[in-house]
N, C-alpha and C positions, 0 to 999 in steps of 0.2 A: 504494500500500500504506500503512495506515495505522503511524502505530510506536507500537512496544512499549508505550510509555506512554500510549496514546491507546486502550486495549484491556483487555478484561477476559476470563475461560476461566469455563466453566459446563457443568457435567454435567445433561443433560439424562434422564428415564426416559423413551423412546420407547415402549415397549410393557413388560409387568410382565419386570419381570428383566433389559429392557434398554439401556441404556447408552451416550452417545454425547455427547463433548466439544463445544462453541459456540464460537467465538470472537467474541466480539462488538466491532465499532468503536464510542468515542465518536463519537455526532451533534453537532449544532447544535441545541440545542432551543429553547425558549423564554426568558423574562430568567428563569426560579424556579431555586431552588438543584437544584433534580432534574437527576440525571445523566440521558442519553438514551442510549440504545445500539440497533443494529442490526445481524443476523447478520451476521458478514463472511466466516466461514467452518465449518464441520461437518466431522465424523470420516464418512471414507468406510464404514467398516463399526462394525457396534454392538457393544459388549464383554459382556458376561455380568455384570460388575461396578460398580459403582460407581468401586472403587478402578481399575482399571485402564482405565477411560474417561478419568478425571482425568490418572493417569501419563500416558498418551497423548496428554491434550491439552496436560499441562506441554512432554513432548518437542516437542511441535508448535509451541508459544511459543517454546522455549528455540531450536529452529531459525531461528526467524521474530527474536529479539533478533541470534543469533550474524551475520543476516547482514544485519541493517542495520548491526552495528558494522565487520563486514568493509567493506560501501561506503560509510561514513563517513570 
């Protein structure tokens, strides 16, 4: 699993109107200043909103921080 800090959240429009959180891991890219990222993980079902895609996908990070601090 990657950690928290090695990770970025991105609301994606799958289809018009709907809505669905990314997590993406830093890569390994190349030597250039460009960040690289790839999925690491997506919202089982699509929201209706913008805004509630995101909240879902905060909740999803904030689960994914609370328990690498637990096994730290």
């Amino acid at each position: 699993m990657p950690t928290p800090c090695d990770m970025a959240l991105t609301v994606q429009e799958r289809e018009p109107g709907l809505f669905q959180w990314v997590l993406l891991e830093a890569s390994e890219g190349s030597a250039s200043d460009a960040l690289h990222y790839r999925i690491w993980r997506v919202a089982p079902a699509l929201q209706s909103s913008y805004s509630s895609a995101l909240a879902l996908g905060v909740a999803e990070l904030r689960r994914i921080v609370a328990a690498a601090d637990a096994a730290a």
